[in-house]
C-alpha positions, -999 to 999 in steps of 0.1 A, spaced: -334 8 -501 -365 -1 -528 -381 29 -511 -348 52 -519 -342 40 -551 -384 42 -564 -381 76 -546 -353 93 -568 -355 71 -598 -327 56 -593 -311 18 -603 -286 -1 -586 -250 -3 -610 -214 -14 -615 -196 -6 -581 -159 -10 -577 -148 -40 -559 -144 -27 -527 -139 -49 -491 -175 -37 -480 -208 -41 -490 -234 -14 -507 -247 -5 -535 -237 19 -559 -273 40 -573 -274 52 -609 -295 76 -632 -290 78 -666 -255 61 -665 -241 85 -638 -234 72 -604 -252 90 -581 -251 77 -547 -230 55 -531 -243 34 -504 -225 17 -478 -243 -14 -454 -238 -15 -414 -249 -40 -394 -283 -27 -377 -262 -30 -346 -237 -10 -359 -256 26 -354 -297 34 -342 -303 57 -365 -288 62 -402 -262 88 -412 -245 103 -438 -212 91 -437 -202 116 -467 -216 131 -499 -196 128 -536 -192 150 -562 -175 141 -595 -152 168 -613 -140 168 -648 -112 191 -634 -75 179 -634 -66 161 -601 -30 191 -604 -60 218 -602 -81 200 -576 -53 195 -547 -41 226 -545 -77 241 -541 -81 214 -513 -52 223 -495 -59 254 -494 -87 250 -471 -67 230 -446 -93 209 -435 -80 175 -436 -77 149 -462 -71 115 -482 -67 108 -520 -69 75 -529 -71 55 -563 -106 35 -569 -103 -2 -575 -96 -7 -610 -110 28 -622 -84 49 -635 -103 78 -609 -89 97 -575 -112 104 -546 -103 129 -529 -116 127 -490 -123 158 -476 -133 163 -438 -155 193 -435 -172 189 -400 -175 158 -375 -189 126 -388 -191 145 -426 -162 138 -456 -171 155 -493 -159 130 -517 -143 145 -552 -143 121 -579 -116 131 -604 -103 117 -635 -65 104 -634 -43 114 -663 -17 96 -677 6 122 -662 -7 121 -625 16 111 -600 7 78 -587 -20 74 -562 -23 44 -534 -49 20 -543 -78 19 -520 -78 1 -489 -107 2 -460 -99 24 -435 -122 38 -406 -97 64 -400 -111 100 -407 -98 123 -438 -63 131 -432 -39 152 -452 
C-alpha cells in the first residue's frame, strides 16, 4: 500500500465507519480511492472490485440516467455522510460507484449494510 500511495501522491483519510477494513486514499482533500482489505487467502491475485466517481449532480437526475441503462443496481446511504452511492454493475466482477450529494428533499435511502451480493436494481 506505501508503494500505491508514494506512487500517486496520495495520503490515507477519514473513511466512513464501515464493518470492513481499508483505507480510504486522499489528494488534496478529495477522496480518491477507496481500498478494501482481503485476507491473502481470500483471492491470488488482486482485483478491482469497483471504481467511484463523485457527482455534484442531484441524486433525482442521477437515477433515472441509471435506469436507463438497465444494468443492475444498489443505492445506498454512507455511514454518517449525508451522501448516496449509487452501485452500478457494468460487467462481471466490476460495479462503478457514483457518489452523490443527498438533498434535504431526497427520498430516504437505507443505510449501508455489508453485503457480498452483486449490484441489484
Amino acid at each position: 500500500m506505501a508503494a500505491l500511495t508514494r506512487l500517486l501522491g496520495l495520503s490515507p483519510g477519514d473513511r466512513p465507519p464501515f464493518p470492513f477494513p481499508g483505507p480510504w486514499l486522499y489528494r488534496d482533500g478529495d477522496a480518491l480511492l477507496h481500498v478494501i482489505e482481503t485476507s491473502a487467502h481470500a483471492t491470488p491475485q488482486p482485483r478491482i472490485n469497483h471504481i467511484a466517481f463523485r457527482s455534484e449532480a442531484r441524486l433525482d437526475e442521477v437515477l433515472p440516467k441509471v435506469a436507463a441503462t438497465g444494468l443492475p443496481h444498489r443505492v445506498v446511504r454512507l455511514p454518517d455522510r449525508a451522501v448516496a452511492q449509487v452501485f452500478v454493475g457494468v460487467s462481471s466482477g466490476l460495479t462503478i460507484e457514483l457518489d452523490v450529494p443527498l438533498a434535504a428533499d431526497d427520498a430516504a435511502i437505507a443505510e449501508y449494510h455489508h453485503s457480498d451480493d452483486a449490484p441489484r436494481s
